[in-house]
N, C-alpha and C positions, 0 to 999 in steps of 0.2 A: 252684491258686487264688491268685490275687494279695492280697496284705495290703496294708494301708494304708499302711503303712510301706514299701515299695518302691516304687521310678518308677511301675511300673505304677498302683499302688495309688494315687499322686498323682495321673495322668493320670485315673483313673474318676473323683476324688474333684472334680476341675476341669470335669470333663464333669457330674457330677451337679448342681454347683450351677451353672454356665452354662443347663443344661435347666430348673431350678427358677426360676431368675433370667428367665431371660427368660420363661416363660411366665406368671409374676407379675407382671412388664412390662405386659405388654398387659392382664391381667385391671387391674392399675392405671390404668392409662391410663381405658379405662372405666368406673373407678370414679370418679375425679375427675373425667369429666366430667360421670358419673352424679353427685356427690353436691356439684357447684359448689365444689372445693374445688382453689383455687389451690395448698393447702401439696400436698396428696397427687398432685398436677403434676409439682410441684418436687421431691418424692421419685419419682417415678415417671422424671422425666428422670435424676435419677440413677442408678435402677437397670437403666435402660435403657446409660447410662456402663460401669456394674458388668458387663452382658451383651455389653456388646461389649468389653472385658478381659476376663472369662473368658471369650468363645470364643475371641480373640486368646491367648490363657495354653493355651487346651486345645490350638488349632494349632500354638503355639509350644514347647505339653512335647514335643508329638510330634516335631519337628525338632529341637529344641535337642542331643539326643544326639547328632546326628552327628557322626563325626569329620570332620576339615579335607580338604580337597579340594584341586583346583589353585586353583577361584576365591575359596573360603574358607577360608585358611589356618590361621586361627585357630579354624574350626568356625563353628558356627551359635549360640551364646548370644547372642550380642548383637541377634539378631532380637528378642528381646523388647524389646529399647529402643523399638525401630520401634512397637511395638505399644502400649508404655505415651507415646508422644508420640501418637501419631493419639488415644485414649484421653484423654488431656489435651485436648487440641483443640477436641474434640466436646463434652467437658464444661464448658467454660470459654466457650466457644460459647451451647449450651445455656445455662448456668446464667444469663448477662447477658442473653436471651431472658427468662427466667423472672422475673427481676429487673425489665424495661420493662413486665411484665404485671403483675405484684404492688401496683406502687407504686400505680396508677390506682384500686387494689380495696382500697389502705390508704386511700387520700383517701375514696374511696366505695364504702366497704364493700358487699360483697353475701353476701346469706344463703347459708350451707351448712349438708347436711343431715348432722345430725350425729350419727343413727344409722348412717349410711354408712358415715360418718368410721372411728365406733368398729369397721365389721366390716373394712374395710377394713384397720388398724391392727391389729389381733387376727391377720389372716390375715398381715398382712408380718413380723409381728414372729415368728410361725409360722416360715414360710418362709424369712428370714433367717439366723433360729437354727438351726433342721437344716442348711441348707448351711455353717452358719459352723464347726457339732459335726462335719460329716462331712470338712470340710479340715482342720481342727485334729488330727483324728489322722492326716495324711497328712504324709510328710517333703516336704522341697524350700522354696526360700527362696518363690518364686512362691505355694506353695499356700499359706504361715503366713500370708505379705502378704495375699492375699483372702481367707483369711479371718479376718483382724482388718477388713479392710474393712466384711465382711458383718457384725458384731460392729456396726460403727458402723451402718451402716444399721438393725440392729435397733433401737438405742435413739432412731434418727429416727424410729420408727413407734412407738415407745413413749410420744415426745412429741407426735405426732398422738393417739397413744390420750386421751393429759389432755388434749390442746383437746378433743377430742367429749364427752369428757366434763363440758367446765365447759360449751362448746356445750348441752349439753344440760338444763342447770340455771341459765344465764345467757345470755342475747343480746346476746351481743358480737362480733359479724360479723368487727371489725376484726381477731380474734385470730387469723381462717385466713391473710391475707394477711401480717400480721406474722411468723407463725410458716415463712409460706414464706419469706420473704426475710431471716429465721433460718439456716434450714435449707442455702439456697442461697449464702449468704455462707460458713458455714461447711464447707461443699463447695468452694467457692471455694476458702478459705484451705487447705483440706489440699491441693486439685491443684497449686495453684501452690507448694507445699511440695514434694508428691513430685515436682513436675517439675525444680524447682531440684537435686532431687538424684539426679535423670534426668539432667537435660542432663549435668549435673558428670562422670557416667560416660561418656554419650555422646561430649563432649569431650574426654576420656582425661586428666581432672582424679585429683589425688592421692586415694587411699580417703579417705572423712574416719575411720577407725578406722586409718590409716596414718598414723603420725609420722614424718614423712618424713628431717629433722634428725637424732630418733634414731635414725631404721636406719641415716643416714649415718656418724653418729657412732660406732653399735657396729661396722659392718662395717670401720669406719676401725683400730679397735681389734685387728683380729685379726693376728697375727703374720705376717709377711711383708708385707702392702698396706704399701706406704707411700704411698699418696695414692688418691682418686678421685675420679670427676667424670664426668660422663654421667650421673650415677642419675636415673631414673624409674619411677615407679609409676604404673601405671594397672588399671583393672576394666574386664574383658569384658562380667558382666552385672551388679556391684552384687556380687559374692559371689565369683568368681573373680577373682584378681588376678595380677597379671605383674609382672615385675621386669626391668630392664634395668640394665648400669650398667658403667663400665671402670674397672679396680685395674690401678695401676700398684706392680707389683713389682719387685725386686732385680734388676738386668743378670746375677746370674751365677745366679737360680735353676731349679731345675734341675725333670724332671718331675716328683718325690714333691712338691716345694716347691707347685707349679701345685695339685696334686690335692688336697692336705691344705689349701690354702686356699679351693679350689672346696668341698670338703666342708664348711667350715668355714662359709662364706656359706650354703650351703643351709639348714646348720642353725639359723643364726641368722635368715632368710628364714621357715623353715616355722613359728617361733613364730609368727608373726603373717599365716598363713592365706594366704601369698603362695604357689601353686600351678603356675607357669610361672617361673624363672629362665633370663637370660641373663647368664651374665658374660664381659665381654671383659677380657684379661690384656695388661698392654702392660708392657717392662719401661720401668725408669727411662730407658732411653739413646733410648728411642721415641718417633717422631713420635704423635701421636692422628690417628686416619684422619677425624675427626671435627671439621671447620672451622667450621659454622656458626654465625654471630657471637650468635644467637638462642635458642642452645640453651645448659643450664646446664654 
């Protein structure tokens, strides 16, 4: 039997709430058009975002394990990038759609119905919260991120829930159209967030949890380097990280000298979650095979 806490256990756990998610999708969909309501649009396009990341997340646990090949040498993690930028796209896309519709329906309000609203809001906040409980006991960086996502989407349907409610004791039209271009602003402001720190992996930018200075400065410290240069850090998927970098040692050190410094670097490397090392060793009287004027 697979636990939750195993890959396995995270692939079910990605697979359950993609199947929850998108079929709340659609019953959304015709809910807002059933119930004239621009906000539950605007949520409804975002979880439709949400469904297409978690199916992109369920396809992408499945390969992500593989090891490196001839044409992917590094393995398959970093397909998820692919997956969280189309992801971005669609929603940032979407959400300024949702935004040209909204506005028209702030100036000139139209009535929504706002017992809809409220079942509507009942069943998302439902449905969001069981997928969000059944990834949260699931390991893996992917599964905690969606679902802290689903987490956010509950409390989007929880502030649907209070406009149907004041809807329903005040006629105030304008509140549905204002509350979507809320909602969609603030969808906005986290994609362009998590993408900013997409691309940053994507471009094989330094972790931001990598002090990049300090690791230079402690690996600089260990007995034997006496200089280096090349160092770079980058992340495969946001959570794996690699290390590269050439220590120039002693002209007369000898093989113990090599390995008790190779040792030495791993262990000051794996504090800080770094999971692939390269270290190239040059001695002092060596050329660097490494000329370009561009590189640090």
């Amino acid at each position: 039997m697979n636990d939750d806490h195993t890959p396995a256990g995270s692939l079910q756990g990605i697979r359950t709430a993609f199947l929850l998610n998108l079929a709340f999708t659609l019953f959304e969909i015709a809910g807002g058009l059933w119930t004239n309501s621009i906000a539950i649009l605007a949520d409804a396009l975002h979880d439709l975002g949400d469904s297409f990341a978690l199916g992109a997340a369920w396809y992408l646990e499945k390969i992500s394990g593989r090891k490196g090949d001839a044409r992917y040498s590094y393995g398959y993690r970093r397909f998820s990038l692919v997956g969280a930028l189309i992801s971005a796209g669609v929603l940032i896309a979407g959400s300024l759609l949702i935004v040209t519709e909204a506005v028209p329906r702030l100036l000139h309000p139209v009535r929504a119905h706002a017992p809809g609203m409220i079942i509507l809001a009942v069943v998302g906040c439902v449905v969001n919260g069981v997928a969000a409980l059944r990834l949260r006991r699931t390991s893996g960086f992917n599964a905690r991120m969606v679902a802290w996502h689903l987490v956010e989407d509950a409390l989007g349907w929880l502030a649907i829930l209070i406009a149907g409610a004041v809807l329903l004791v005040r006629d105030v039209p304008a509140l549905d159209p204002a509350l979507s271009i809320l909602i969609t602003l603030w969808v906005l402001w986290n994609v362009v967030r998590n993408l900013r720190r997409t691309m940053g992996v994507f471009l094989q930018g330094t972790p931001e949890d990598v002090d990049l200075p300090a690791l230079e400065a402690e690996l600089r410290g260990i007995e034997g380097i006496a200089d280096l240069h090349h160092t770079h850090v980058w992340s495969m998927d946001g959570v794996h990280h690699v290390l590269t970098t050439h220590a120039v040692i002693a002209a007369d050190a000898g093989k113990e000298d090599q390995l008790r410094i190779k040792e030495a670097v791993q262990e000051v490397v794996a504090q800080r979650g770094i999971a692939h090392t390269t270290v190239e060793l040059e001695y002092a009287d060596e050329r660097c095979r490494i000329r370009h004027e561009n590189c640090r």
